[in-house]
C-alpha positions in Angstrom: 109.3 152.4 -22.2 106.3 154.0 -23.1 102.9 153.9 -22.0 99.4 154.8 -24.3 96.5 155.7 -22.2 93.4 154.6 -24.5 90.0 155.6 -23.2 87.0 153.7 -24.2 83.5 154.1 -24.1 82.0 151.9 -21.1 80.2 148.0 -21.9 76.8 147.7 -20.7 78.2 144.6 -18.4 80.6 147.2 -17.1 78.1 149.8 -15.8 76.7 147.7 -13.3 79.8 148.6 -11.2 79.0 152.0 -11.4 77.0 154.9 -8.7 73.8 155.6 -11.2 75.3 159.1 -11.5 78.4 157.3 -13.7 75.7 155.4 -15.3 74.3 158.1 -16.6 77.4 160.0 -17.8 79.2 156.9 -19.4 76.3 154.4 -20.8 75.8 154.7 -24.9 72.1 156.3 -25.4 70.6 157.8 -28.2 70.2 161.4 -29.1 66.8 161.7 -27.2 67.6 159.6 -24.6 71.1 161.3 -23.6 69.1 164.6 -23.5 67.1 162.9 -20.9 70.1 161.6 -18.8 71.5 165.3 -19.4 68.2 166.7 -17.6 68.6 164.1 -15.0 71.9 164.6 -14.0 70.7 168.4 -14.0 67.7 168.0 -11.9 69.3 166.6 -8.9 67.1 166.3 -6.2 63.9 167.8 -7.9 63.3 164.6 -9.7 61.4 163.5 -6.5 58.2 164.8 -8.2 58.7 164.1 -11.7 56.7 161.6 -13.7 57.8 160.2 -17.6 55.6 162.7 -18.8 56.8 166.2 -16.7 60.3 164.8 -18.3 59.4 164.3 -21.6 57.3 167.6 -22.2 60.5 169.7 -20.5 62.9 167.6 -22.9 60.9 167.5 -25.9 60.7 163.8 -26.4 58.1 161.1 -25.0 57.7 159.2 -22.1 58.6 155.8 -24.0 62.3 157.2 -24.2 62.6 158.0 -20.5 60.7 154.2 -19.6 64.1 153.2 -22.1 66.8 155.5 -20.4 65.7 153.3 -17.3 65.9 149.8 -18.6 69.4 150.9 -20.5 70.4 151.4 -16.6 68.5 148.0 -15.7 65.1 149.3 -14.1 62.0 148.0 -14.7 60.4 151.7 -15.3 61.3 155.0 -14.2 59.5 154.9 -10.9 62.4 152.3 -10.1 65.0 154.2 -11.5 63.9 157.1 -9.4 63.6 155.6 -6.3 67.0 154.4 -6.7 68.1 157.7 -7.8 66.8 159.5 -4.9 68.6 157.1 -2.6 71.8 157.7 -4.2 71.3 160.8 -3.7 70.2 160.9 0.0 73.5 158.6 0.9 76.2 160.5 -1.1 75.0 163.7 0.6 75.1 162.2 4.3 78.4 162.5 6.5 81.2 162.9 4.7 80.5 166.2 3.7 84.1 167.5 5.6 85.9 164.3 5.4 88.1 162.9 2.3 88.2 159.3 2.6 90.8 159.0 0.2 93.2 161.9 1.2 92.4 162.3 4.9 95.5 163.9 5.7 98.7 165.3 4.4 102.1 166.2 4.6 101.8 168.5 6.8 99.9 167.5 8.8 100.9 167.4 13.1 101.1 163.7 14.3 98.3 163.9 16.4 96.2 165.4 14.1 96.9 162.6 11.4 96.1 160.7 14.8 92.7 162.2 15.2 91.6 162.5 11.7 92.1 158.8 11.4 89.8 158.2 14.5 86.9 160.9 12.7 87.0 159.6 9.4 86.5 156.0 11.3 84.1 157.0 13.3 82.1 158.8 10.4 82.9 155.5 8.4 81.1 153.9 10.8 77.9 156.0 11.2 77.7 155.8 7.6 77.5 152.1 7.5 75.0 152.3 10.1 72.6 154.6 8.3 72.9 151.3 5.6 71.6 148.4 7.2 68.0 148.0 7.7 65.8 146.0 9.5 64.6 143.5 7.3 68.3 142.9 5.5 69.4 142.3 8.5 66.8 140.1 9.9 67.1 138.0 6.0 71.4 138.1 6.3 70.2 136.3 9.6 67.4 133.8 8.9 69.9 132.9 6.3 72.7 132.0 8.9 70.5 130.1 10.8 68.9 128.2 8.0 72.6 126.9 7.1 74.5 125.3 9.4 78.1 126.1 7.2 79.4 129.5 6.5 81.9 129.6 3.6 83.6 133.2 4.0 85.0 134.1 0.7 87.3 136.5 -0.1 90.5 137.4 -1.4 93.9 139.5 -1.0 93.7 141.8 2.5 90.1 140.9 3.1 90.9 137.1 4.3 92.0 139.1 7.8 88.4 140.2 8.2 87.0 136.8 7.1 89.3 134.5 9.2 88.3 136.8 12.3 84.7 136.7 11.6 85.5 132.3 11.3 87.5 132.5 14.1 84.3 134.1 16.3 81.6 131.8 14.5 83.7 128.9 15.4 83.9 130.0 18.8 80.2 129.3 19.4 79.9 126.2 17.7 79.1 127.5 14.0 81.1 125.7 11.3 82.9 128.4 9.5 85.0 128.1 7.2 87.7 130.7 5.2 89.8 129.7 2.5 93.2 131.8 2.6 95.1 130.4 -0.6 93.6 131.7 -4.0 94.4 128.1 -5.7 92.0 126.3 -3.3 88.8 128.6 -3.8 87.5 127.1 -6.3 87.9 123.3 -4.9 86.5 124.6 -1.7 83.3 126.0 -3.3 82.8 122.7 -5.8 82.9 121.0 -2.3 81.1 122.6 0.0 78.2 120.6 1.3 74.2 121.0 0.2 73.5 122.8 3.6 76.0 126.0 3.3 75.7 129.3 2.3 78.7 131.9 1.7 79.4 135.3 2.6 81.6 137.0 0.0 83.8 140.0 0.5 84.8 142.9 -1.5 84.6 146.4 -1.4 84.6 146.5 -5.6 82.4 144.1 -6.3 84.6 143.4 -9.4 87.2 140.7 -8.0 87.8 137.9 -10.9 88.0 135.1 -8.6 85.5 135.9 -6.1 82.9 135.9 -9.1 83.9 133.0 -10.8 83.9 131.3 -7.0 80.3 132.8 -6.4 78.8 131.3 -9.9 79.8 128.4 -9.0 77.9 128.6 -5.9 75.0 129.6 -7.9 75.1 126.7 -9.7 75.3 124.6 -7.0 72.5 126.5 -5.7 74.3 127.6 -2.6 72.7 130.9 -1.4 75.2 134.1 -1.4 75.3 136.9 0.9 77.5 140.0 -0.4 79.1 142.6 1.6 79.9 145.3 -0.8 80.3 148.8 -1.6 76.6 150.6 -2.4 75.6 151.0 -5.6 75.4 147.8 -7.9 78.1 145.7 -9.1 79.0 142.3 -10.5 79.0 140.5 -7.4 75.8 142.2 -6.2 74.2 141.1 -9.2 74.5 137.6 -8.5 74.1 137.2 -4.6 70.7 135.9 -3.1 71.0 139.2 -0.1 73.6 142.2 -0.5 74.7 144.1 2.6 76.2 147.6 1.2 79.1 149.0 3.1 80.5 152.6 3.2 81.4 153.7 -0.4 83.5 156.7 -0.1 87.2 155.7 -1.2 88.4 155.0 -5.2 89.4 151.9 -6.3 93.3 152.7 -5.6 94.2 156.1 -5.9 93.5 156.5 -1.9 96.1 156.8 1.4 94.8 153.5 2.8 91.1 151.4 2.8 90.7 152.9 5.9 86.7 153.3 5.6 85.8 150.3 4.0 87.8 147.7 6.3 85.8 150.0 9.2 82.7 149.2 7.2 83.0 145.8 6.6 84.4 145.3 9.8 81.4 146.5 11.5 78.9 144.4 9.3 81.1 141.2 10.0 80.9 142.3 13.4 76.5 142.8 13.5 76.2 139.6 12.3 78.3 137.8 14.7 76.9 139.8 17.6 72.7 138.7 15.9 73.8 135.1 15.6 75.2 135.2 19.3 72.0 136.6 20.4 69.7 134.7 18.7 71.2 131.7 20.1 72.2 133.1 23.5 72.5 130.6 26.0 74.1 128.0 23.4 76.7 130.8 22.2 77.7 131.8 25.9 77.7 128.4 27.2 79.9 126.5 24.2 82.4 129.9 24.2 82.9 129.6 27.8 83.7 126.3 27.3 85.8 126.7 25.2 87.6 129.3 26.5 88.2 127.7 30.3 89.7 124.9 28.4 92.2 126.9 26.3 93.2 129.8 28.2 95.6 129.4 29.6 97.6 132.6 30.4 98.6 133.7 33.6 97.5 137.7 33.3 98.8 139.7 36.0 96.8 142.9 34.3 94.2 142.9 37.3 91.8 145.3 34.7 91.4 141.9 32.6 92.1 138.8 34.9 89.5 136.3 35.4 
């Protein structure tokens, strides 16, 4: 049997899956413009105090051609581009900087140290995701939650274990949450969803086939979409009403394990849960206790968690 490898230049609909920095190397520009996105990539960091013109007087061209290398990568203007440039920039050169999230260990490797390094690229995994929620996304992932009183988790493959036991919590204090776990019945489940729900979607690409073609249907139905995602731009970012980024540090497959990005996602899952609960506080406690006295019931000799 034989395989051909055939590399192709990337689409423009492609790109959007892509950390600016790939943007910039794979996107089809112009002669002019790919000298800017050369300088660019070259400046790094110093680009914090350039301006269309510094740019086009060190590259030899004019500021209309940087204003189009920006709206090739789907900016408004540079000063958008840059901003989002400088971010990158900021978050690919936090943490991590001894960790690979991809190859954490190897052969040979000790057990205990594959044991430990495990627990530190975790616990990095989970400062990292940390250092990517803010305030106000939070407090909008939120106001959305309580503005809808039905949460349709959506996600596929792996990810359904992280979504049924963010349900499985909700549920727990009186939220109707819902997870659809068979791929066939996505689709029927998002046409019949009622008015008042929202969804939270799940994947670490972005790029899943049938979670987009689940989450424009939502859109049309005009059923707001909250993403939890990897950080820097992607199909499904494009189309939610709110995007939550997670840790982005592992390749699409060549890895040891998605040991970072469950962490990640985990976590977010987790924040929300825990803002809901507190938010509603007496409500959540109360209809969980409930719940639990009236379907608990294990005899636990463990003293450390008896009743």
């Amino acid at each position: 049997m034989i395989f051909v490898c055939v590399k192709i230049m990337i689409e423009e609909d492609e790109v959007k899956e892509m950390l600016l920095e790939d943007k910039l190397r794979k996107t089809r520009f112009s002669p002019s413009e790919q000298t800017v996105a050369d300088y660019i990539l070259s400046s790094g960091d110093d680009l914090q105090d350039a301006t269309t013109v510094s740019i086009a007087r060190e590259t030899y061209t004019s500021p209309a051609t940087i204003v189009r290398v920006a709206k090739k990568l789907e900016f408004d203007g540079f000063n958008d581009f840059k901003d989002a440039w400088l971010d990158e920039r900021k978050y690919l050169q936090s943490s991590f900087q001894h960790t690979d999230a991809n190859m954490p260990f190897t052969a040979a490797d000790p057990m205990m140290r594959v044991v430990t390094k495990i627990t530190h690229l975790e616990e990095d995994a989970l400062k990292d995701t940390l250092a990517l929620m803010d305030h106000d996304t939070m407090r909008a992932a939120l106001n959305m939650m309580n503005n809808h009183p039905v949460i349709d988790v959506v996600a596929v493959a792996n990810l359904n274990f992280l979504a049924q036991e963010f349900a499985y919590k909700m549920n727990h204090i009186g939220v109707d949450t819902r997870n659809s776990i068979i791929s066939n019945t996505l689709y029927h489940d998002a046409m019949f969803l009622p008015d008042n729900a929202m969804a939270i979607a799940l994947s670490y690409s972005g790029a899943s086939g049938e979670l987009l073609k689940v989450c424009r249907i939502l859109k049309q139905r005009h059923i707001p979409v909250l993403a939890i995602t990897s950080y820097g731009g992607s199909h499904l970012a494009d189309l939610a009403d709110l995007v939550i980024p997670v840790c982005t540090r592992e390749r699409s497959y060549t890895k040891i394990g998605a040991f970072t990005s469950l962490t990640s996602m985990s976590l977010v899952l987790d924040c929300l849960y825990a803002l809901y609960f507190a938010d509603h506080f007496e409500t959540s406690w109360d209809f969980k206790l409930a719940i639990s006295e009236a379907t608990e019931l294990r005899d636990i000799d463990n003293i450390i968690i008896k009743e």
